[in-house]
N, C-alpha and C positions, 0 to 999 in steps of 0.2 A: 427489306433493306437490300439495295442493291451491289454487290459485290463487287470489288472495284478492279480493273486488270492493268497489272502494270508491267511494261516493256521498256530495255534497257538497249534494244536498238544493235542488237548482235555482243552487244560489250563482255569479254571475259572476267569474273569474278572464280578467287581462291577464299576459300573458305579453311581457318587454321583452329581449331578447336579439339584439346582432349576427350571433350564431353561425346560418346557417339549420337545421345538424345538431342542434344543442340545439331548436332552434324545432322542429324536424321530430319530434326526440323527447318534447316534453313535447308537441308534437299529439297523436299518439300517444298517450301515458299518459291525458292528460285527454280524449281518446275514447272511450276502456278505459272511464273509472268513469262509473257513472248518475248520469243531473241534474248535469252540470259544465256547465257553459257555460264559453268562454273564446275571445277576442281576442291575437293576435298583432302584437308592433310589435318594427321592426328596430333602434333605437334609442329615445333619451330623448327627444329632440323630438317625435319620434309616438307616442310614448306620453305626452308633457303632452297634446298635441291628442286621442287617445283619450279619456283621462281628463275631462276638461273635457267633450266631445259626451257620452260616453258612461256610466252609471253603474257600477263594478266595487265588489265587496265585498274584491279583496285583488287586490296587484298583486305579480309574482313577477319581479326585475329581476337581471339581471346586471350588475356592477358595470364595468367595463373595457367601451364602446364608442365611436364615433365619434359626432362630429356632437356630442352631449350626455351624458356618463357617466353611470352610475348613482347615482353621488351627489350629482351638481349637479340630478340627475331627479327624488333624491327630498327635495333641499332647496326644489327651486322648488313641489314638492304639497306640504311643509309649511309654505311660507310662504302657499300659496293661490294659487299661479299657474293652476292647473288649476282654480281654483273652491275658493271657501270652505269648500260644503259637501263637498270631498273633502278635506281638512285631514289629516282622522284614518284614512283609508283605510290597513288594514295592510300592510306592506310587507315580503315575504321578500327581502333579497339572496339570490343565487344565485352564486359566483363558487368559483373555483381559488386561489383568494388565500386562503394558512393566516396573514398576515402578522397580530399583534395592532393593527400601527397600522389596518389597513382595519377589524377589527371595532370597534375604538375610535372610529373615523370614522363607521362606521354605527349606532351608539349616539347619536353628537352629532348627527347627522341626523335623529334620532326614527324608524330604520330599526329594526323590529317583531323582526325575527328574521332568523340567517346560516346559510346552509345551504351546504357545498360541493358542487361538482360532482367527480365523476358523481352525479346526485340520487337516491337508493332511493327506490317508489313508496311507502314503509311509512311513509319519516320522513319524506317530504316531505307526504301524506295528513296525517300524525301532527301536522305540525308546523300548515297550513294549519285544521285544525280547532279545536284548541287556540288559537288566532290569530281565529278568527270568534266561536268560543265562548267568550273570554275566559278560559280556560284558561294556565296557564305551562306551555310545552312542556320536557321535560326539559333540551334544549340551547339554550334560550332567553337571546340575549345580554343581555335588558333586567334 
């Protein structure tokens, strides 16, 4: 079977997860593929203060953490807490949660795309490209 290489073309990715195991694994992945760049934060508060210093083209959040949830994380960057000009920055949830209320929530949040865990490199590549490219990814909640 031949293993497949995927490139995001220099694109920055923030990676917003409690879990360090998740963290350790999507390091991983996004060291595998060329031209990814990506940021690590252990929660929603450091990932506003990321977001804000720093500039990301997509930010990939897990939903359930301390400190600041993933959806208070991603209504304070669509209100412009992180900076105006990050408003529109796309946002994947990542989370274990099949519940229809959380994707329902993440819709009214202006949350880009729901991806569950455990992540496949294919859909989650699939889905982030489709998301920068302005593309609708097939499992696209919007």
């Amino acid at each position: 079977m031949e293993k497949r290489t995927f490139d995001l073309g220099g694109k920055k990715l923030l990676v917003v997860d409690d879990d360090p195991v998740v963290r350790l694994l999507l390091k991983i992945t996004f060291t595998s593929w060329r031209n990814t760049l990506f940021d690590l934060a252990a929660d929603g508060a450091a990932a506003l203060k990321r977001v804000a210093a720093t500039g990301y083209d997509l930010i990939l959040m897990d939903l359930q953490m301390p400190v600041l949830d993933g959806f208070e994380t991603a209504r304070a960057i669509r209100s412009g807490q992180a900076g105006f000009v990050n408003q529109k920055i796309p946002i994947i949830a990542i989370s274990a949660d099949l519940s229809e209320a959380a994707r329902t929530k993440c819709l009214s949040l202006g949350i880009d795309e729901f991806l569950l865990k455990p992540l496949d490199s294919g859909t989650l590549h699939g889905s982030i490209q489709c998301l920068l490219g302005n593309q609708l990814p097939p499992g696209r909640i919007g």
